[in-house]
mmCIF file as Biopython writes it, N, C-alpha, C and O atoms, coordinates in Angstrom:
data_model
#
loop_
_atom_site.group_PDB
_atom_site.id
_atom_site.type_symbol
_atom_site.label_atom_id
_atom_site.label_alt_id
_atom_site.label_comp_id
_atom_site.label_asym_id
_atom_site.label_entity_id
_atom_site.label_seq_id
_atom_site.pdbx_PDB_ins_code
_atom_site.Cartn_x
_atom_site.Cartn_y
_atom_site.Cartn_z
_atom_site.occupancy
_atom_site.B_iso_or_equiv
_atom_site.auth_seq_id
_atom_site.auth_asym_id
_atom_site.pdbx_PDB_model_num
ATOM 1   N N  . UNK A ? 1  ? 24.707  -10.114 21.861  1.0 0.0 1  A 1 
ATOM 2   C CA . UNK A ? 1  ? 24.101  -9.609  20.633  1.0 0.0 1  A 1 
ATOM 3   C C  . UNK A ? 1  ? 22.875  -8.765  20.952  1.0 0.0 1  A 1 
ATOM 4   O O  . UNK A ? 1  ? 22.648  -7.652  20.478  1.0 0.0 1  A 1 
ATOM 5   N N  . UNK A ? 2  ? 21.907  -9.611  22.047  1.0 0.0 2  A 1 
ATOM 6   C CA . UNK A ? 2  ? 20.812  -8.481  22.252  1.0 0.0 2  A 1 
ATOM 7   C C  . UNK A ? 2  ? 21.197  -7.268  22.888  1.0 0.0 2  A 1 
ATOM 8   O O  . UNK A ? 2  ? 20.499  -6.276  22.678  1.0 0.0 2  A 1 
ATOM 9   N N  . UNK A ? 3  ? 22.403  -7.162  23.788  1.0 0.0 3  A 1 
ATOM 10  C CA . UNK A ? 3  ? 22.654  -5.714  24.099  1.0 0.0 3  A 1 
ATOM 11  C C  . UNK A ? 3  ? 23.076  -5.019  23.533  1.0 0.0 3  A 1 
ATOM 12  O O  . UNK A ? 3  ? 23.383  -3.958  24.077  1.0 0.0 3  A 1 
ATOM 13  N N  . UNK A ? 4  ? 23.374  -5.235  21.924  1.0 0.0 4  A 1 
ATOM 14  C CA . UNK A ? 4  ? 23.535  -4.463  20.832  1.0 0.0 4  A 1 
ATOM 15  C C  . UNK A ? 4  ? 22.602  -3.653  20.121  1.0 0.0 4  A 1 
ATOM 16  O O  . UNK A ? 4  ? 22.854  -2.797  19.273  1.0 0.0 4  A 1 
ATOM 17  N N  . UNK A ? 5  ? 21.017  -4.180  20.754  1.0 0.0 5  A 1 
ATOM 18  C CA . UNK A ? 5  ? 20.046  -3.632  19.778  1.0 0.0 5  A 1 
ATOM 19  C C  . UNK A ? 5  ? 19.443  -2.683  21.241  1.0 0.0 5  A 1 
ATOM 20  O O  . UNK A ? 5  ? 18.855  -3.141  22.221  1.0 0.0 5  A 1 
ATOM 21  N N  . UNK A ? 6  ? 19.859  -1.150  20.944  1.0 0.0 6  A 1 
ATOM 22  C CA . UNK A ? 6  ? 18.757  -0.605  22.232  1.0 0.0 6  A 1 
ATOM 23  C C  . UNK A ? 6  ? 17.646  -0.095  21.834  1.0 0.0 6  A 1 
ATOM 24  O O  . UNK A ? 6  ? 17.511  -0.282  20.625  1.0 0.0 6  A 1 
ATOM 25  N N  . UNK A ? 7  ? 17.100  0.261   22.131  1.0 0.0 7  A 1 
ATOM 26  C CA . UNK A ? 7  ? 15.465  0.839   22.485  1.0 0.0 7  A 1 
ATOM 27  C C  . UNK A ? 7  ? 15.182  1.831   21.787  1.0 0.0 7  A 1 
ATOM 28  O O  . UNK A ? 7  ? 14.027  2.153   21.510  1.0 0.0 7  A 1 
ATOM 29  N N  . UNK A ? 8  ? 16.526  2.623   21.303  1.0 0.0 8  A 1 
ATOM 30  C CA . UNK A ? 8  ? 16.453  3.448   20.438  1.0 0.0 8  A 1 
ATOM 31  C C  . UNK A ? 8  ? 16.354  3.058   19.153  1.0 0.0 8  A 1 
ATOM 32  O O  . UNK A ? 8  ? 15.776  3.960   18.547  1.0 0.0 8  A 1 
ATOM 33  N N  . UNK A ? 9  ? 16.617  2.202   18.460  1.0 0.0 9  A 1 
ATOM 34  C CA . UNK A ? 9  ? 16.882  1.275   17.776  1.0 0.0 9  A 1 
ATOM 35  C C  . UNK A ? 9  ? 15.486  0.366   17.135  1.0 0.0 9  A 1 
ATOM 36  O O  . UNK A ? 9  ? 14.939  0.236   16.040  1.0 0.0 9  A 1 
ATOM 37  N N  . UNK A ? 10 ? 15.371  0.042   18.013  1.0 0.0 10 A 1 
ATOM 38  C CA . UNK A ? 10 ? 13.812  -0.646  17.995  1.0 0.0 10 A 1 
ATOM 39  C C  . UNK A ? 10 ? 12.638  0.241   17.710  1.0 0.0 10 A 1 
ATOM 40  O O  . UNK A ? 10 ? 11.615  -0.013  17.074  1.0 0.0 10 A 1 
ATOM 41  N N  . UNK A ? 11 ? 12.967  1.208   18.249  1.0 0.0 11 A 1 
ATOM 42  C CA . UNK A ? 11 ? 11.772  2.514   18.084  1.0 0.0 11 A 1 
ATOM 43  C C  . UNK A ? 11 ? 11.825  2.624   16.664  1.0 0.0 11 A 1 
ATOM 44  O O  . UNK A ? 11 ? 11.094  2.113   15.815  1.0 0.0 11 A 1 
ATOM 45  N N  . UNK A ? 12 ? 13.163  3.644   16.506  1.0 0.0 12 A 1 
ATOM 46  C CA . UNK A ? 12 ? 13.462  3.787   14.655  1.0 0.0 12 A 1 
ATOM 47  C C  . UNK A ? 12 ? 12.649  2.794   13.860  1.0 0.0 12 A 1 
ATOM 48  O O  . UNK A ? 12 ? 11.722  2.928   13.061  1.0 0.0 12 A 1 
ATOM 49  N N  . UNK A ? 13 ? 13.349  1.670   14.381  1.0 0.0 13 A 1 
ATOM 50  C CA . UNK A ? 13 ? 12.299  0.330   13.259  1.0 0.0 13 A 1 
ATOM 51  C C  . UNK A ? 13 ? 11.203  0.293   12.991  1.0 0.0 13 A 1 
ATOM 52  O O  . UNK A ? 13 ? 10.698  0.178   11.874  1.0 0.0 13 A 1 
ATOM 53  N N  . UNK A ? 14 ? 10.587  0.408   14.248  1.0 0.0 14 A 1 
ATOM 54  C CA . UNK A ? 14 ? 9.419   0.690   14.297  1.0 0.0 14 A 1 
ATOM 55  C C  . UNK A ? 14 ? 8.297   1.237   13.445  1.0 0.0 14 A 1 
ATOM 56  O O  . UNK A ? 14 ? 7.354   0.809   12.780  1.0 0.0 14 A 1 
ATOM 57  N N  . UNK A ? 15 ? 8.953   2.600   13.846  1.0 0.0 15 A 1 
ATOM 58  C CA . UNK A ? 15 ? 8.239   3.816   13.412  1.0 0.0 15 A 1 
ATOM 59  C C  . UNK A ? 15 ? 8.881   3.964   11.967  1.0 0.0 15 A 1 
ATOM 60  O O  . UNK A ? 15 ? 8.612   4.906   11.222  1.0 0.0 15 A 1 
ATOM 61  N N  . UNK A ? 16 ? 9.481   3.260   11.748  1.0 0.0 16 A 1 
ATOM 62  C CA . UNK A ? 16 ? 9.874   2.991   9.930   1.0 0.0 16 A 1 
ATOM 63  C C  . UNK A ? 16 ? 8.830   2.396   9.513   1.0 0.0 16 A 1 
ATOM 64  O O  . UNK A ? 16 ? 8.210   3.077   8.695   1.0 0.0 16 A 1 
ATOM 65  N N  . UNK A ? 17 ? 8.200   1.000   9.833   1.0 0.0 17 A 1 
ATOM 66  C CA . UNK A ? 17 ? 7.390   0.495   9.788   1.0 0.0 17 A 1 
ATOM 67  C C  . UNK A ? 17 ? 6.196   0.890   9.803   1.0 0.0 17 A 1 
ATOM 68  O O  . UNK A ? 17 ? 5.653   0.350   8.840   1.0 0.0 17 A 1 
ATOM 69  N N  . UNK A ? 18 ? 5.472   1.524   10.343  1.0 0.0 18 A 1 
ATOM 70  C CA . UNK A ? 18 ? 4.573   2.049   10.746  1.0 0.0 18 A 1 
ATOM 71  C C  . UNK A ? 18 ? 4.137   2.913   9.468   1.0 0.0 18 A 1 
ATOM 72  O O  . UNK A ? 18 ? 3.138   2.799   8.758   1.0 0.0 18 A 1 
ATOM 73  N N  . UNK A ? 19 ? 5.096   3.719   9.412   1.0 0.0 19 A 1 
ATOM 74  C CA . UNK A ? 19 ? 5.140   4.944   8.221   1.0 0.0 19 A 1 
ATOM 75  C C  . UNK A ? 19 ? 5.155   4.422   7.020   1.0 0.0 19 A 1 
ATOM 76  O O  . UNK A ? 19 ? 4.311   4.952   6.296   1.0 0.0 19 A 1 
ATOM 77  N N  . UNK A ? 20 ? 5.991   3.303   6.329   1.0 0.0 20 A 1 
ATOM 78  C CA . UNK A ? 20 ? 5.545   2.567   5.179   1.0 0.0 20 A 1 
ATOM 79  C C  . UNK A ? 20 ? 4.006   1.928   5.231   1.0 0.0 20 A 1 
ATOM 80  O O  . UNK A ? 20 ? 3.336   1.795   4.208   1.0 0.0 20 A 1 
ATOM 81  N N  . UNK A ? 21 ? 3.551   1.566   6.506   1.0 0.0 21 A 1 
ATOM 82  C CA . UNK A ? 21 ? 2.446   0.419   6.433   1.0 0.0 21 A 1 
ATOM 83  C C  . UNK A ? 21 ? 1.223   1.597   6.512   1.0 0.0 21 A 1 
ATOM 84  O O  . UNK A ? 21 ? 0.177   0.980   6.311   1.0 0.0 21 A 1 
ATOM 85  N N  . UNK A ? 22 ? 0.920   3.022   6.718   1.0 0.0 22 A 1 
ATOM 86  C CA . UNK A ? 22 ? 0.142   3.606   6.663   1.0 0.0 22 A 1 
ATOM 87  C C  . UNK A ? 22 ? 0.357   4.457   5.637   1.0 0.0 22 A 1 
ATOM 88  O O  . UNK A ? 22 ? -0.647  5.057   5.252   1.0 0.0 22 A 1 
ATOM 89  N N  . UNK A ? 23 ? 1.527   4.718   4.998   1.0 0.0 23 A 1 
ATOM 90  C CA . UNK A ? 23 ? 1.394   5.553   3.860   1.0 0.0 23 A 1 
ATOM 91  C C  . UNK A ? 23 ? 0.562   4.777   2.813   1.0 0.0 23 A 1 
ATOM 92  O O  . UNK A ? 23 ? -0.450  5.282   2.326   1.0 0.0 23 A 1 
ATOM 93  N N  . UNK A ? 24 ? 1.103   3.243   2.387   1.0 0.0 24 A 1 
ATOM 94  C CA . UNK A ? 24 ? 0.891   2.142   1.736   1.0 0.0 24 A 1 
ATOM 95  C C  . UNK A ? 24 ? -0.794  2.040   2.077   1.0 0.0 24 A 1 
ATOM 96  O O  . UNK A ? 24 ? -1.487  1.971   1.062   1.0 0.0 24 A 1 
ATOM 97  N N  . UNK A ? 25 ? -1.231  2.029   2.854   1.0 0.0 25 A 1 
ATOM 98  C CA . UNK A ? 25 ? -2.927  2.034   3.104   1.0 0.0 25 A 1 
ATOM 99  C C  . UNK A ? 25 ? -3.406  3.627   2.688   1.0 0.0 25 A 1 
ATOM 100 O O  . UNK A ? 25 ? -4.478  3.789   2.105   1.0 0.0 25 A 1 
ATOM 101 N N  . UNK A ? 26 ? -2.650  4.626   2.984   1.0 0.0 26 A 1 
ATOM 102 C CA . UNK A ? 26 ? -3.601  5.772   1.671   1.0 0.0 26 A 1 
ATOM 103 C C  . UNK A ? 26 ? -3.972  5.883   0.764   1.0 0.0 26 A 1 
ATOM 104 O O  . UNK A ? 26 ? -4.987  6.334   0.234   1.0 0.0 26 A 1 
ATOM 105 N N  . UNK A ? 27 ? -2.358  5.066   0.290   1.0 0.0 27 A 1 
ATOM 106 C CA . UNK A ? 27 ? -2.039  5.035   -1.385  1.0 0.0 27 A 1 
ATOM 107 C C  . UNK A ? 27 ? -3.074  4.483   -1.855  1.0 0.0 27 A 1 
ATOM 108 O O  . UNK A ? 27 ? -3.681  4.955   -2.816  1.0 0.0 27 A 1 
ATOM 109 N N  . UNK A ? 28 ? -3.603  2.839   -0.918  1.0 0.0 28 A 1 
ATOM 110 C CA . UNK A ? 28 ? -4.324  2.126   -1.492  1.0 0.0 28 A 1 
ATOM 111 C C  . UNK A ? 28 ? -6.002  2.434   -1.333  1.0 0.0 28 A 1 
ATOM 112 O O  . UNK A ? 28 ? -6.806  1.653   -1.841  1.0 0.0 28 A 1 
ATOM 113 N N  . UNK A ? 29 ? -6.353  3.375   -0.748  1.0 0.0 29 A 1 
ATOM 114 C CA . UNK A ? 29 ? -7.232  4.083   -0.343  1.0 0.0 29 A 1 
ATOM 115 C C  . UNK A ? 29 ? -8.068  4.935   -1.470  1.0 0.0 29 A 1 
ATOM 116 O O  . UNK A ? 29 ? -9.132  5.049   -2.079  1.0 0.0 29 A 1 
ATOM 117 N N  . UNK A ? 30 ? -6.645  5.479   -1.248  1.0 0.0 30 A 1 
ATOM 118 C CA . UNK A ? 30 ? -6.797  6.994   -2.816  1.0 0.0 30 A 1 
ATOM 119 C C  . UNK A ? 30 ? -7.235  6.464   -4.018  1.0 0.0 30 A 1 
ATOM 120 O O  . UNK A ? 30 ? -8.064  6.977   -4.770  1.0 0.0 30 A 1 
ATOM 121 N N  . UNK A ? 31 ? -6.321  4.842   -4.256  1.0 0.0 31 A 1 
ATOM 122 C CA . UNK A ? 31 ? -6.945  4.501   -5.376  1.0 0.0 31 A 1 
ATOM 123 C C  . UNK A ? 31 ? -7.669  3.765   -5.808  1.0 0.0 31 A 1 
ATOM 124 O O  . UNK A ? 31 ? -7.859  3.657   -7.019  1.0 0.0 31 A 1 
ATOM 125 N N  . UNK A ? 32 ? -8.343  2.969   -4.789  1.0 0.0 32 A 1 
ATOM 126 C CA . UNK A ? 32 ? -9.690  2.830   -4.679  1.0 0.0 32 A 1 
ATOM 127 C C  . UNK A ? 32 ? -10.780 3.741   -4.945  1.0 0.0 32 A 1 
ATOM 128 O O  . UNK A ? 32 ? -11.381 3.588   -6.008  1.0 0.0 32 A 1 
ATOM 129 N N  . UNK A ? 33 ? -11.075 4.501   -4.297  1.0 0.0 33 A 1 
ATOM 130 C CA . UNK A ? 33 ? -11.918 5.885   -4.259  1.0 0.0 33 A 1 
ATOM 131 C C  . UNK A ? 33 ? -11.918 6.128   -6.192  1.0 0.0 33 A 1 
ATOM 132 O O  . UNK A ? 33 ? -12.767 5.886   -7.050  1.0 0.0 33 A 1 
ATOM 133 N N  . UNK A ? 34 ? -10.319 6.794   -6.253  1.0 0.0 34 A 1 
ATOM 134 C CA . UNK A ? 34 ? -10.599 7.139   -7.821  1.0 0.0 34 A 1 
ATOM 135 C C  . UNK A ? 34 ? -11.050 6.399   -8.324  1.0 0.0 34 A 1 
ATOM 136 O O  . UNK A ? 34 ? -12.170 6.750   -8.695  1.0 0.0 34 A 1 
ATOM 137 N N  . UNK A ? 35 ? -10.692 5.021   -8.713  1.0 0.0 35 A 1 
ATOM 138 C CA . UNK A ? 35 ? -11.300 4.294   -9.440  1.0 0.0 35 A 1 
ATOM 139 C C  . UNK A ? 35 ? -12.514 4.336   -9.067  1.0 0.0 35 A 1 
ATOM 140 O O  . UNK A ? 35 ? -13.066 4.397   -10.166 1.0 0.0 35 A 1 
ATOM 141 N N  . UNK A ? 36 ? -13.426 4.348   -8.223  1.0 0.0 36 A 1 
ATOM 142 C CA . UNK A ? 36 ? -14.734 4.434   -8.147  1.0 0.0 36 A 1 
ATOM 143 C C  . UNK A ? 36 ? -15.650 5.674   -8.354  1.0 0.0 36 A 1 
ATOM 144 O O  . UNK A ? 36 ? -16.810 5.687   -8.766  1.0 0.0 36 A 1 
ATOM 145 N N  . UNK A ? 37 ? -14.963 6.576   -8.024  1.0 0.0 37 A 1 
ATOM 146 C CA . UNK A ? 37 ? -15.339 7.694   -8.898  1.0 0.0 37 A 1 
ATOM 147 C C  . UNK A ? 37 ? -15.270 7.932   -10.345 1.0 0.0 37 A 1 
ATOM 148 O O  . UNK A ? 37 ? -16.173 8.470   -10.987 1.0 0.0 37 A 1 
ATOM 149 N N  . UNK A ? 38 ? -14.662 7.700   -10.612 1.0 0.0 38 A 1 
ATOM 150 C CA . UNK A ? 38 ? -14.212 7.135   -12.349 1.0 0.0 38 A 1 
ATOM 151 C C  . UNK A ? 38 ? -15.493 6.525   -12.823 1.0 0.0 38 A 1 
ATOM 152 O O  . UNK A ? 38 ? -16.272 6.948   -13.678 1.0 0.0 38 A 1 
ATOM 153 N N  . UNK A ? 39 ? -15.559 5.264   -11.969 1.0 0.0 39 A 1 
ATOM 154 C CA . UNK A ? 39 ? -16.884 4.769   -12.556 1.0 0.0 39 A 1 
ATOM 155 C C  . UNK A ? 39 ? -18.224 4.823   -12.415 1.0 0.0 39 A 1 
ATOM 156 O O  . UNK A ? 39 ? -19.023 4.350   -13.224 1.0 0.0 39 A 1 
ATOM 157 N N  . UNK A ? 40 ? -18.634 5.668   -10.903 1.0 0.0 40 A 1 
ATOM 158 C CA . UNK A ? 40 ? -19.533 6.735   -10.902 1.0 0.0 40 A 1 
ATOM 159 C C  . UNK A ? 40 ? -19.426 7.838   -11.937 1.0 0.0 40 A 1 
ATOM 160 O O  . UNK A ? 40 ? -20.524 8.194   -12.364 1.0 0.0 40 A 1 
ATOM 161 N N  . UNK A ? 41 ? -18.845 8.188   -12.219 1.0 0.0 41 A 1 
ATOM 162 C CA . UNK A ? 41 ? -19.214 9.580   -13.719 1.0 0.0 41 A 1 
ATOM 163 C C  . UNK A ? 41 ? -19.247 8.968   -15.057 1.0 0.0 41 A 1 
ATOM 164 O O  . UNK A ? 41 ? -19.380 9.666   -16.062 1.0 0.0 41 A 1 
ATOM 165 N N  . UNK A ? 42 ? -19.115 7.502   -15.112 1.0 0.0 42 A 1 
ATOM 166 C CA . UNK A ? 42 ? -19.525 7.082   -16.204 1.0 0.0 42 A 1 
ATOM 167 C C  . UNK A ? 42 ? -20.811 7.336   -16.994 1.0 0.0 42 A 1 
ATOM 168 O O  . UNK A ? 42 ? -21.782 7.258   -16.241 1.0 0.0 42 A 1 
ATOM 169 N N  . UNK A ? 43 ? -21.177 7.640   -18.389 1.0 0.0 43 A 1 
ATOM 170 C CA . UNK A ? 43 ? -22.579 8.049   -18.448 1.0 0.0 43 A 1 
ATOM 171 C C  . UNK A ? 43 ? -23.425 6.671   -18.114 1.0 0.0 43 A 1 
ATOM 172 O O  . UNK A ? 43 ? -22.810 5.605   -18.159 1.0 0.0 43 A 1 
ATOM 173 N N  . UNK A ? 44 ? -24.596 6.678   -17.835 1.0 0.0 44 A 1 
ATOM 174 C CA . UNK A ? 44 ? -25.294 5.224   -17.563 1.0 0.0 44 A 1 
ATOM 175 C C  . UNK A ? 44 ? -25.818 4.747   -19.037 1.0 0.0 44 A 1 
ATOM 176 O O  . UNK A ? 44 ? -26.399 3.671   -19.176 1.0 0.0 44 A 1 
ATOM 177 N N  . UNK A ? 45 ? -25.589 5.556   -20.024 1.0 0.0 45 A 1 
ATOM 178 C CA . UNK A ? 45 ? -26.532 4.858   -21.114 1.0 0.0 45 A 1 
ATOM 179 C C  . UNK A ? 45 ? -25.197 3.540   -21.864 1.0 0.0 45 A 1 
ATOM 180 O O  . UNK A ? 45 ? -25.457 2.459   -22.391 1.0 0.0 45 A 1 
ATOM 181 N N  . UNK A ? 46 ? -23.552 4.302   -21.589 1.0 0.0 46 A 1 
ATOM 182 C CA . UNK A ? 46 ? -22.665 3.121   -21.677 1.0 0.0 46 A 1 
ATOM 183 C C  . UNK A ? 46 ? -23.120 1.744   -21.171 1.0 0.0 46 A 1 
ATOM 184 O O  . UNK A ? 46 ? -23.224 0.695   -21.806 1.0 0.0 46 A 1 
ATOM 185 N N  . UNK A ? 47 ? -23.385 2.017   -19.777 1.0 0.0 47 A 1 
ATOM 186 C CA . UNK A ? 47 ? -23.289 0.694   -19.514 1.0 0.0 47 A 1 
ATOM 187 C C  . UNK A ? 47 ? -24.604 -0.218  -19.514 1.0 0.0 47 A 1 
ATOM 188 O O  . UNK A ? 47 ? -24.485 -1.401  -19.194 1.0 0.0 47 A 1 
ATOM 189 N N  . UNK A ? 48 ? -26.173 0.433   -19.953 1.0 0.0 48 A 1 
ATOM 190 C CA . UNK A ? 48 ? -27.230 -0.019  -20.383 1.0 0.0 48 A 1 
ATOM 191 C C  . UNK A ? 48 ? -27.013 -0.913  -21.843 1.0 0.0 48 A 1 
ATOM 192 O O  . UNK A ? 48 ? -27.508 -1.955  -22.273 1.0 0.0 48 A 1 
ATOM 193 N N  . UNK A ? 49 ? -26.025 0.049   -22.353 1.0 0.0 49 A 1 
ATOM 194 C CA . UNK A ? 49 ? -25.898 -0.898  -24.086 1.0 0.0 49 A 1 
ATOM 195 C C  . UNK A ? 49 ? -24.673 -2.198  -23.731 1.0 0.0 49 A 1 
ATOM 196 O O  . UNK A ? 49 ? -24.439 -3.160  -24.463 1.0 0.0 49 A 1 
ATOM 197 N N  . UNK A ? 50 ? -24.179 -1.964  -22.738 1.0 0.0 50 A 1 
ATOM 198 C CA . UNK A ? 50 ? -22.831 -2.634  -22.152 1.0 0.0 50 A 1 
ATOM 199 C C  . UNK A ? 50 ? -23.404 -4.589  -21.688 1.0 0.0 50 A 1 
ATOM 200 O O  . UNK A ? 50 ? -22.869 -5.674  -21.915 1.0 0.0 50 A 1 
ATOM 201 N N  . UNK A ? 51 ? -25.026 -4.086  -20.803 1.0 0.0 51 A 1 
ATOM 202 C CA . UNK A ? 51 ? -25.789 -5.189  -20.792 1.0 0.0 51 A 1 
ATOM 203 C C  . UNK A ? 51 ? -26.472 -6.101  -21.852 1.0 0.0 51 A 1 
ATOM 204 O O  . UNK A ? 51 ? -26.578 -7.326  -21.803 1.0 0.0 51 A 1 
ATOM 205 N N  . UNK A ? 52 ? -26.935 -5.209  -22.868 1.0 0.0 52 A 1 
ATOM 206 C CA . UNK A ? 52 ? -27.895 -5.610  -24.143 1.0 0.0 52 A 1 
ATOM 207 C C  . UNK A ? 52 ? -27.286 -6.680  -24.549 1.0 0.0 52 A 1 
ATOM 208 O O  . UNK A ? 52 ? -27.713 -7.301  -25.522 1.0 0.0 52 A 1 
#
């Protein structure tokens, strides 16, 4: 069975892997950031009456 899986094989997987698990960390990157920019351009007097 293991000489069924070659090296070529394993690579592919791999680098399948790889490419979901770093696209998936941009994504989650990007939308972090926006959201925080979002709430940096909030006006500040919102969130002064937001405390009161």
């Amino acid at each position: 069975m293991i000489e069924s899986i070659n090296i070529n094989s394993v690579l592919a997987v791999t680098t399948a892997a790889l490419l979901v698990f770093v696209s998936g960390g941009v994504l989650y990157l990007s939308t972090v950031e926006w959201r925080d920019r979002r709430r940096r351009q909030q006006p500040v007097q919102s969130s002064a009456r937001a405390r009161k």
